[in-house]
C-alpha positions in Angstrom: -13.9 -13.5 -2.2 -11.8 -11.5 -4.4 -12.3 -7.5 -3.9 -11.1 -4.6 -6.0 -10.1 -1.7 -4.0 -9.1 1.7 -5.5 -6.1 2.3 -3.7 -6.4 6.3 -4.8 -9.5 6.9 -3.0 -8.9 6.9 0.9 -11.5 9.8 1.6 -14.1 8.1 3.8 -17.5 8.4 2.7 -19.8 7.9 5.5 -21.6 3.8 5.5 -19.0 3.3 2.3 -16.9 0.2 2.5 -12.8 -0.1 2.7 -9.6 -2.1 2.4 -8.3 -1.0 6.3 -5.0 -2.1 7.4 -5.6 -3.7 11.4 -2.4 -4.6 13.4 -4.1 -7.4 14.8 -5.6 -9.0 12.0 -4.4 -7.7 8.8 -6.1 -6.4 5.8 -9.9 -6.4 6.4 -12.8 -5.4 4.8 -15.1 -2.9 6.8 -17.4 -0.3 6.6 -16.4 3.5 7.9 -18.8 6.2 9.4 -16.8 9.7 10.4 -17.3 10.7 14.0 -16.6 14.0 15.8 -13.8 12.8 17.6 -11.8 9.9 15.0 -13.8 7.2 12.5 -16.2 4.1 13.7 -15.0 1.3 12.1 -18.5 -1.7 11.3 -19.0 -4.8 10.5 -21.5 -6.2 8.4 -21.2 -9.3 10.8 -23.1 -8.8 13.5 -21.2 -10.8 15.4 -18.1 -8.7 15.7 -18.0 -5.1 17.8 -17.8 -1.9 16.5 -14.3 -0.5 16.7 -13.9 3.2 17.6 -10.6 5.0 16.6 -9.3 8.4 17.5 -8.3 10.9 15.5 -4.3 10.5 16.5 -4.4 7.1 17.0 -5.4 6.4 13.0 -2.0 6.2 11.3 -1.1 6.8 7.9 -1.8 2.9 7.0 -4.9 2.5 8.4 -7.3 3.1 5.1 -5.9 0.9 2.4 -8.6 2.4 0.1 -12.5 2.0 -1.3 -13.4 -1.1 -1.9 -14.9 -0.7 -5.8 -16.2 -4.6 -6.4 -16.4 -7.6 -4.7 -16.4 -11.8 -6.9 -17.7 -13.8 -4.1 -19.2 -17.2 -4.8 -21.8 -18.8 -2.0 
């Protein structure tokens, strides 16, 4: 697949989908839901867990930015 991700816009939009920076796997594509205490980060794939991240643990290079369009061929 080949995304297009507005690097600008890093304000998370709750159920929107981003470019996020992991340290374990890279750049992935996911998407974000605000919670009280940090951000859920989901999968489309139900296969993989939803990742919870605290407020001081999400660094400045976390949220690459919103992912805009997606080319994907099957």
């Amino acid at each position: 697949a080949v995304i297009g991700v507005d690097t600008g816009d890093k304000q998370i939009v709750a159920g929107e989908i981003y470019a996020i920076w992991l340290d374990y796997e890279g750049a992935v594509v996911k998407r974000l839901y605000t919670e009280p205490d940090g951000i859920r980060i989901v999968s489309d794939n139900p296969q993989f867990q939803d990742i919870q991240v605290k407020h001081g643990d999400i660094g400045d290079n976390l949220i690459l930015g919103r992912v805009r369009w997606v080319m994907q061929s099957y």
